[in-house]
C-alpha positions as CSV (number, residue, x, y, z in Angstrom):
1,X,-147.5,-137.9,-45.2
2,X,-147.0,-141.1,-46.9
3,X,-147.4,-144.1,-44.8
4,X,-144.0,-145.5,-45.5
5,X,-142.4,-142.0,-44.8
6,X,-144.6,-141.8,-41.6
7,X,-142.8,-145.1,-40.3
8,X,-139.8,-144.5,-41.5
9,X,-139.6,-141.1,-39.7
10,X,-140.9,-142.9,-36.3
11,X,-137.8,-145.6,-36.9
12,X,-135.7,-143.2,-37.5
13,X,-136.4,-140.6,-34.5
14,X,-136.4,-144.1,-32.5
15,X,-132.7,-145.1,-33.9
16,X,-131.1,-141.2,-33.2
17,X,-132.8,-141.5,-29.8
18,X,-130.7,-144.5,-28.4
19,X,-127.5,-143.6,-27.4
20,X,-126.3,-147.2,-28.0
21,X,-127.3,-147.4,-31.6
22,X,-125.5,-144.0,-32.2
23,X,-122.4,-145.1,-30.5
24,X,-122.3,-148.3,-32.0
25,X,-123.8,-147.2,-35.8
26,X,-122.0,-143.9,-36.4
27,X,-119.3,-142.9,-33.7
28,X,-117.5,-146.2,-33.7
29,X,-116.6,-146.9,-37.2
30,X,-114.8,-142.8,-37.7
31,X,-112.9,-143.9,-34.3
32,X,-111.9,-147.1,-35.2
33,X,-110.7,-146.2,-38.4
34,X,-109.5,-143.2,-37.2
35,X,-107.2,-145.4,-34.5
36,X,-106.4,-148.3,-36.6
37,X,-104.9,-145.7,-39.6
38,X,-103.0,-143.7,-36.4
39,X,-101.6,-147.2,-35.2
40,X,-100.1,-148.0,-38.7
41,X,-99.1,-144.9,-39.0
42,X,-97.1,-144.7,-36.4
43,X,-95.9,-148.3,-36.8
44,X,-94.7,-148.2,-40.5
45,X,-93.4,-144.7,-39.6
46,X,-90.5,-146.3,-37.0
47,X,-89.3,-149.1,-39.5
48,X,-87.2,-149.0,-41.8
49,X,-85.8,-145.9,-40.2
50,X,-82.2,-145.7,-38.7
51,X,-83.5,-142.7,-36.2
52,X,-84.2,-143.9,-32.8
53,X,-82.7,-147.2,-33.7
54,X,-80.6,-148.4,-30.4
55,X,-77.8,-150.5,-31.7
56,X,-75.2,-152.1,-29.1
57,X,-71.6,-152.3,-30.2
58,X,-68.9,-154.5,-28.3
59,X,-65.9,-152.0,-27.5
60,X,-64.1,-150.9,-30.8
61,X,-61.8,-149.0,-32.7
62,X,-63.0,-150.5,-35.8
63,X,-63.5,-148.0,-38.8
64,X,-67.2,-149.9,-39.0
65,X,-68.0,-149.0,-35.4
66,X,-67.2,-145.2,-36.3
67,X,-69.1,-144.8,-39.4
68,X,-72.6,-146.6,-37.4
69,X,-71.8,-143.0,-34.9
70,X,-71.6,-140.9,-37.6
71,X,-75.2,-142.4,-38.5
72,X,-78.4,-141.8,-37.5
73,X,-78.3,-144.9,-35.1
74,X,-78.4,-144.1,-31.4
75,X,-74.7,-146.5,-30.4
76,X,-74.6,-148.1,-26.8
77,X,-71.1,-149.5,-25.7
78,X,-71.1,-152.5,-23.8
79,X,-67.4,-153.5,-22.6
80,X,-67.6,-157.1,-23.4
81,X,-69.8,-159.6,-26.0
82,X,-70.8,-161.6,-22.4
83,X,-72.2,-158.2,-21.0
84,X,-74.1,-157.7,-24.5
85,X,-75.9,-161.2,-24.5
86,X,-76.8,-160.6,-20.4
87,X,-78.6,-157.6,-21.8
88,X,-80.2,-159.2,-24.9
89,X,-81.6,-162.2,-22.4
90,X,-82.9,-159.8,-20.2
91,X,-84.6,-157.2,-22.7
92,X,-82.0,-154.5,-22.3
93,X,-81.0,-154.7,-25.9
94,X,-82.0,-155.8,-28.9
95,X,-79.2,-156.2,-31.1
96,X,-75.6,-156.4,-29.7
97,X,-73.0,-156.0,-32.6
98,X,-69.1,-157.8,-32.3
99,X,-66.6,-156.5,-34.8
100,X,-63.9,-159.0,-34.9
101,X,-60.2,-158.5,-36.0
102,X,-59.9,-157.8,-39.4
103,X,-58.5,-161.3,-42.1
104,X,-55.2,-160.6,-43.0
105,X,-55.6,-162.4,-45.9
106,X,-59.0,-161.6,-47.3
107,X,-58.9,-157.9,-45.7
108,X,-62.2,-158.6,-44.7
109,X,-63.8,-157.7,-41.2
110,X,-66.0,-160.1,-40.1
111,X,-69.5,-158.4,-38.0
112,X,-71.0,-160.7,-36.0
113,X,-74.7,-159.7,-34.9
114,X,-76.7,-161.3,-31.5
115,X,-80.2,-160.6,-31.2
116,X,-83.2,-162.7,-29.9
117,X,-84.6,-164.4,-32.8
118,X,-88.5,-164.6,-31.2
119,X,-88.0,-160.7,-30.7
120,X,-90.0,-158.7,-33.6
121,X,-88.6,-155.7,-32.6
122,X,-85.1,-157.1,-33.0
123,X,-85.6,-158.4,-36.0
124,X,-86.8,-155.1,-37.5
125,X,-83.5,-153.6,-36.1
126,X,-81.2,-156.2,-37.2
127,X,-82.7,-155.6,-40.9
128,X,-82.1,-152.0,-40.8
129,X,-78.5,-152.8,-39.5
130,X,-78.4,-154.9,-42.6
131,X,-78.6,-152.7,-44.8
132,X,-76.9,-150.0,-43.0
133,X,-73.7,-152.9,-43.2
134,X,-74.6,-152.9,-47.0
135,X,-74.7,-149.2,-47.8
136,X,-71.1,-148.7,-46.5
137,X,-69.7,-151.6,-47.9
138,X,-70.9,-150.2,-51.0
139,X,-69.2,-146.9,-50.5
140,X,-66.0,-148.9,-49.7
141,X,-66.6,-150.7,-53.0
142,X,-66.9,-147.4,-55.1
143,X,-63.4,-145.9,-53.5
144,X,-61.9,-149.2,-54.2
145,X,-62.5,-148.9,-57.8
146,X,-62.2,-145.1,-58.1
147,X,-58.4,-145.7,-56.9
148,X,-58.2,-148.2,-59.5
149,X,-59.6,-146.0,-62.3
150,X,-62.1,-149.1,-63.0
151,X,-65.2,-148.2,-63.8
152,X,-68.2,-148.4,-61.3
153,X,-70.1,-150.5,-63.7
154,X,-67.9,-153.0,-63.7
155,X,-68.6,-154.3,-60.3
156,X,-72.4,-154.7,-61.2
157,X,-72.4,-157.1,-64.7
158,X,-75.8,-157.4,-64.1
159,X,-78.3,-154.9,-63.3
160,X,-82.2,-154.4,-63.2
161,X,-84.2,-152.1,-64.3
162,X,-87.5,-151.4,-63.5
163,X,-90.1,-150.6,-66.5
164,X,-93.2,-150.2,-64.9
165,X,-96.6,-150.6,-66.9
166,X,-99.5,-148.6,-65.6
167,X,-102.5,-150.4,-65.8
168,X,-105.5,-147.7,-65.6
169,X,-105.4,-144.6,-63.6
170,X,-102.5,-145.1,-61.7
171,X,-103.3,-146.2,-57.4
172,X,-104.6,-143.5,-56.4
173,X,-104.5,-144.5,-52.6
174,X,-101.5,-146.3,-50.3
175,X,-101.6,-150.2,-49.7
176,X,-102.5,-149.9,-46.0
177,X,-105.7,-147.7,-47.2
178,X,-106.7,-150.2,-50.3
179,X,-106.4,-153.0,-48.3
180,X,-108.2,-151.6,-45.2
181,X,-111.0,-149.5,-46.4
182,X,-113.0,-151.8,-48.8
183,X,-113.4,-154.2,-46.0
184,X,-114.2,-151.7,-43.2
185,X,-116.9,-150.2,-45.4
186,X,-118.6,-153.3,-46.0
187,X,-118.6,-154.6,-42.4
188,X,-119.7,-151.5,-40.9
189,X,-122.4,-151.2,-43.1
190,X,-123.4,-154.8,-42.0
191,X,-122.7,-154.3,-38.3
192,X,-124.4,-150.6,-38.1
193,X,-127.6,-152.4,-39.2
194,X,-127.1,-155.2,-37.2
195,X,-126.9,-153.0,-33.6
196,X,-130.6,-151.6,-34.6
197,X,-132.0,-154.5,-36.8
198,X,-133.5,-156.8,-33.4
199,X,-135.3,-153.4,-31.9
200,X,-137.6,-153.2,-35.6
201,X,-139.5,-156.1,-34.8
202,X,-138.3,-158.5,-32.5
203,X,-138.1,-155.8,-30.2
204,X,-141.3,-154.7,-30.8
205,X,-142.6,-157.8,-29.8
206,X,-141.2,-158.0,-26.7
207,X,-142.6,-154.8,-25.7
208,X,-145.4,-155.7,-26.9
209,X,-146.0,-152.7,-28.9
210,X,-146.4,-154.8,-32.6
211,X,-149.9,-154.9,-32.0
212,X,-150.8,-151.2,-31.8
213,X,-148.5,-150.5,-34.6
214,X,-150.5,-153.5,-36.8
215,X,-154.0,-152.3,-36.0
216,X,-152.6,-148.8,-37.3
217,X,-154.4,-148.1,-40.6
218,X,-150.9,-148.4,-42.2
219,X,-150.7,-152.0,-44.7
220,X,-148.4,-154.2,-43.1
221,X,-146.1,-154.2,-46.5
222,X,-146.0,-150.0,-46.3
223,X,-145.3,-150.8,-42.6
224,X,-142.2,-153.4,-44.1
225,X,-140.9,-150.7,-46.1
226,X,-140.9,-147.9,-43.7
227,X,-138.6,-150.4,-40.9
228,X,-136.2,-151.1,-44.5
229,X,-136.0,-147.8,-45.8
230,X,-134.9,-146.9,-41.8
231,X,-132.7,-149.8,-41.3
232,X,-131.3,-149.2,-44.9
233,X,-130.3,-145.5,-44.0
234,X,-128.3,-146.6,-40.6
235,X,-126.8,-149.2,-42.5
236,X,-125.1,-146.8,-45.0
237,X,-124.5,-143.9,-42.7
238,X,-122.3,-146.4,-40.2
239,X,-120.8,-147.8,-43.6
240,X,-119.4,-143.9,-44.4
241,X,-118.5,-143.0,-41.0
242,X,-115.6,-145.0,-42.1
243,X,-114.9,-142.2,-44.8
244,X,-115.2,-139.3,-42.3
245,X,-112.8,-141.7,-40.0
246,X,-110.2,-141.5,-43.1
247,X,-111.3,-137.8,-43.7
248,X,-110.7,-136.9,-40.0
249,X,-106.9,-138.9,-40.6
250,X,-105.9,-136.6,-43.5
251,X,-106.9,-133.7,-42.0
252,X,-105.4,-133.8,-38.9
253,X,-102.4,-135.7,-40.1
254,X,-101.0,-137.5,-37.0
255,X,-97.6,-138.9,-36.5
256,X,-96.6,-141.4,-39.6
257,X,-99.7,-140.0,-41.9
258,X,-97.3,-138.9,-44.1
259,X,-96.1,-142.7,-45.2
260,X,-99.1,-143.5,-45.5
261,X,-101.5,-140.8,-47.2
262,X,-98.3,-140.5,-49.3
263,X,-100.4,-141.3,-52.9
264,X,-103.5,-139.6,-51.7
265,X,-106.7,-140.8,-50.5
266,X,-108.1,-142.7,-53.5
267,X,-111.3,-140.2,-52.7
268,X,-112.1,-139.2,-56.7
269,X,-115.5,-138.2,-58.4
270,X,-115.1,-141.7,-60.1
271,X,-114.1,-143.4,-57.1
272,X,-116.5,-141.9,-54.8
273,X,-119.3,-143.2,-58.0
274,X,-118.1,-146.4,-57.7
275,X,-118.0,-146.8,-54.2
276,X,-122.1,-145.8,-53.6
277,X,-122.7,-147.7,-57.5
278,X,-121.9,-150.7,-55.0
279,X,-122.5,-149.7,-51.8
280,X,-125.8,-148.5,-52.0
281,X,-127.5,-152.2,-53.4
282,X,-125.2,-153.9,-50.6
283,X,-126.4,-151.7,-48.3
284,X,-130.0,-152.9,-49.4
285,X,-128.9,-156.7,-48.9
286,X,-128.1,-156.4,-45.8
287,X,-131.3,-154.4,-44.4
288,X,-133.3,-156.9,-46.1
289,X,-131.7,-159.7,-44.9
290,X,-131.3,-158.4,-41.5
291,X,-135.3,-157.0,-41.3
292,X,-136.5,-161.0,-42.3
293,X,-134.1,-162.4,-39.7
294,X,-135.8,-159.8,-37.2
295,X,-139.6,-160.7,-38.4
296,X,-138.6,-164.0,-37.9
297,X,-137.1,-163.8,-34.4
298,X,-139.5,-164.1,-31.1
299,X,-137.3,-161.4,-29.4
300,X,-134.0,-159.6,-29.2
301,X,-132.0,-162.1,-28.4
302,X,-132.8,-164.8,-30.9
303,X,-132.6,-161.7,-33.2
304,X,-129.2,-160.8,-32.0
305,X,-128.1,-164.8,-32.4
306,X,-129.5,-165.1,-36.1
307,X,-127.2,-161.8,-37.2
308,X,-124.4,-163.4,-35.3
309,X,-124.6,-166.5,-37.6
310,X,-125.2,-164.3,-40.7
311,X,-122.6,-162.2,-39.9
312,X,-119.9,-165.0,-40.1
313,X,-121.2,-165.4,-43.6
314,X,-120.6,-161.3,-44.2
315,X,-117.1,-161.6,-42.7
316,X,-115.2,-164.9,-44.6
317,X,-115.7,-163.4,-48.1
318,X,-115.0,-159.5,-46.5
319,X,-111.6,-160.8,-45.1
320,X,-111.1,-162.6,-48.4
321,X,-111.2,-159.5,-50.2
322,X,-108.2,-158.3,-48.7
323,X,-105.7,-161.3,-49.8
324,X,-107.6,-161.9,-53.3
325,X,-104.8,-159.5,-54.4
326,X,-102.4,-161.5,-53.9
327,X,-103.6,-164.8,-56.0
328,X,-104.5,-165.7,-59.5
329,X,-108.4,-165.0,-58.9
330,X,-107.8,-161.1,-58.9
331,X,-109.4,-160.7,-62.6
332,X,-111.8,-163.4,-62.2
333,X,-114.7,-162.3,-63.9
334,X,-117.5,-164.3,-61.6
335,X,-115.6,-162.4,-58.7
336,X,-118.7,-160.1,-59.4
337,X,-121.4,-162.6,-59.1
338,X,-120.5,-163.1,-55.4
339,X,-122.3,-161.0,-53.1
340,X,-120.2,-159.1,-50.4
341,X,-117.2,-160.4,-51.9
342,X,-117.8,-158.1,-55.4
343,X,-118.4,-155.1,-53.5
344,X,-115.2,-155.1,-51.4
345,X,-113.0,-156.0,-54.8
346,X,-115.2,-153.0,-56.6
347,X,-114.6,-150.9,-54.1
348,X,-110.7,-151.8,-53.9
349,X,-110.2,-151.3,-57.7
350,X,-111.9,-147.7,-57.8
351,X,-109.3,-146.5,-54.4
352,X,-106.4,-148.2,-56.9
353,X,-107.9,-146.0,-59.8
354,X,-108.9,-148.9,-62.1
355,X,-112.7,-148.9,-61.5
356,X,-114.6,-151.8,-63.6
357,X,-118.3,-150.5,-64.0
358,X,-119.3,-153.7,-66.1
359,X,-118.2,-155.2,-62.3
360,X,-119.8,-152.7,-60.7
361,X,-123.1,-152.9,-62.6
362,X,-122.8,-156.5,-62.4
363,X,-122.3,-156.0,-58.2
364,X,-125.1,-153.5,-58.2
365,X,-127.6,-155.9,-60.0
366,X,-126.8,-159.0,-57.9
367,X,-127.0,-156.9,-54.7
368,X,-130.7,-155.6,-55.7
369,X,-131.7,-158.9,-56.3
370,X,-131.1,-160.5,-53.3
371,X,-132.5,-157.5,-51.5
372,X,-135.6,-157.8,-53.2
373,X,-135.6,-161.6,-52.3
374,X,-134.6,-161.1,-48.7
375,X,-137.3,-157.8,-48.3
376,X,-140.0,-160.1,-50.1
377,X,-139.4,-162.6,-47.2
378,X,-139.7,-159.8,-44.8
379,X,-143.0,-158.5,-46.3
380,X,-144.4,-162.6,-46.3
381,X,-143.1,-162.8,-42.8
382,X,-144.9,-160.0,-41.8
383,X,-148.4,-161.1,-43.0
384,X,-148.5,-163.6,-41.6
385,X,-149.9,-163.9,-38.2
386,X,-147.2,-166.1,-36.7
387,X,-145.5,-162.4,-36.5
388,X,-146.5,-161.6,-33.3
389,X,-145.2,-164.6,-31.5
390,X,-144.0,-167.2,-34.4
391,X,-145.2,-170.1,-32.1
């Protein structure tokens, strides 16, 4: 057996072994993206729906206050508008609505609306009422001119019409899932390393088992490689336990799935290419990086504090990658010179169906680079003698 395979089959048998590396590694990335995709779920699933929405109405015979019970809304009465504030200040209600005589003059019928303005939840109702208000003014608007043998049109001079121009594939995953899986891959491929990365070495020399290992007729630089090929392998497995979290989503299909697995997964054989053309050199940076921060530590604990500070660095341009969307820098071609950050926005255009594999060649290339740099630190920090007890 080679001697790098030889230590990285003892690293690895090591990793599988500890309950808290395999909790923290591989089980908690498929729940946590499992939960977070069942919260939003069920979140986006309630609004914008009339369903469920409780709505109460100040005593009326108003037309309006019979067309909201022919709706979906579910209508509490409240005999006064003083009754319907008591329960808005004390959390009873949400909205309380006051149909006031109609204007003799105008003909119009003026709705006013109470609600809590620091409520979220009110606010969410109030806009569905909104709209609700809108639709059947509308429908009053179209028998208004039907009576009148005017033309619809005519009460709409201006109208827009939306000409969309696909740009590459077509998305080929909802929003919520763009948004929310480029950055969960990247930071779970950081953090899955980082629960294992202080036991390689640092840990090693707390035991003080670095010794026997050293003395082994294994070269120190085979005995580098082994501890990075290992490290690299947890990384990437807790990096796509994130897919099977996703996977385990559309299969089961929970409560609100529908909204938001709506255009599919963004799972495609170019996709998936992209995704491990860019994961698997970032998954390399991080194990290197993570493996020199180790050899450098005196134990554990200054392990675990150097990955803390590093991981601040892996988070900013992670988070980042979810609002670059959103600004002028979208298209920015040096977006793939910038390590973490390049991975996340590859990853996000191949879910959207518009995979760039100049970028992604670009992102692969920058990624083995500084892996080599960072595992060539490693290598020098482990020759040296200092890496028993860097004193």
């Amino acid at each position: 057996m080679s001697p790098v395979l030889h230590v990285y089959r003892k690293e690895m048998m090591e990793t599988l072994r500890d309950r808290r590396v395999r909790t923290s590694a591989f089980i908690m990335p498929t729940i946590l993206l499992f939960m977070m995709l069942y919260l939003f779920g069920s979140v986006f699933g309630a609004i914008g729906k009339k369903q469920g929405q409780v709505i109460h109405v100040v005593r009326s015979d108003s037309p309006f206050v019979k067309a909201l019970r022919k709706s979906e809304f579910k209508i509490e009465t409240v005999p006064t508008l003083a009754k319907g504030k008591q329960l808005i200040l004390s959390g009873a209600a949400k909205v309380v609505v006051d149909v006031l005589p109609t204007n003799a003059k105008t003909g119009q019928t003026p709705i006013e609306i109470y609600s809590d303005p620091t409520n979220e939840g009110a606010g969410v109702t109030k806009g569905i009422l909104t709209g609700a208000v809108d639709e059947i003014n509308h429908q009053v608007e179209q028998e208004v001119l039907k009576a009148h043998n005017v033309p619809a049109a005519a009460a709409e001079p201006f109208k827009i019409e939306d000409k969309p121009i696909q740009v590459g594939e077509g998305p080929k995953a909802g929003e919520m899932i763009v948004g929310l899986l480029p950055y969960l891959i990247v930071i779970w491929a950081f953090y899955g390393g980082m629960s294992v990365a202080s036991d390689l070495v640092a840990g090693e020399k707390d035991k003080n088992t670095l010794e026997t290992l050293l003395i082994s007729p294994i070269g120190r630089t085979q005995i580098v490689m082994g501890k990075f090929f290992a490290l690299a392998t947890v990384c990437f497995i807790s990096s796509a336990s994130s897919l099977v979290g996703l996977l385990a989503y559309a299969v089961i299909k929970p409560p609100g799935s529908a909204e938001l697995l709506k255009q599919g997964l963004g799972i495609t054989p170019v996709s998936l290419a992209t995704i491990l053309m860019v994961l698997l050199p970032t998954v390399a940076l991080f194990a290197s990086i993570l493996l020199a921060l180790s050899s450098y530590a005196k134990n554990p604990r200054e392990a675990q504090a150097h990955a803390s500070v590093a991981s601040i660095v892996v988070l900013m341009p992670a988070i980042f990658s979810q609002f670059i969307g959103f600004t002028s820098l979208a298209n920015a071609s040096w977006l793939s010179y910038v390590p973490i950050l390049n991975s996340a926005t590859n990853i996000r255009a191949a879910l959207l169906g518009r995979a760039d594999f100049v970028g992604a060649l670009t992102t692969m290339v920058v990624g083995v680079v500084i892996a080599i740099v960072g595992l060539r630190i490693a290598i020098w920090l482990f020759n040296r003698e200092q890496v028993l007890t860097r004193v």
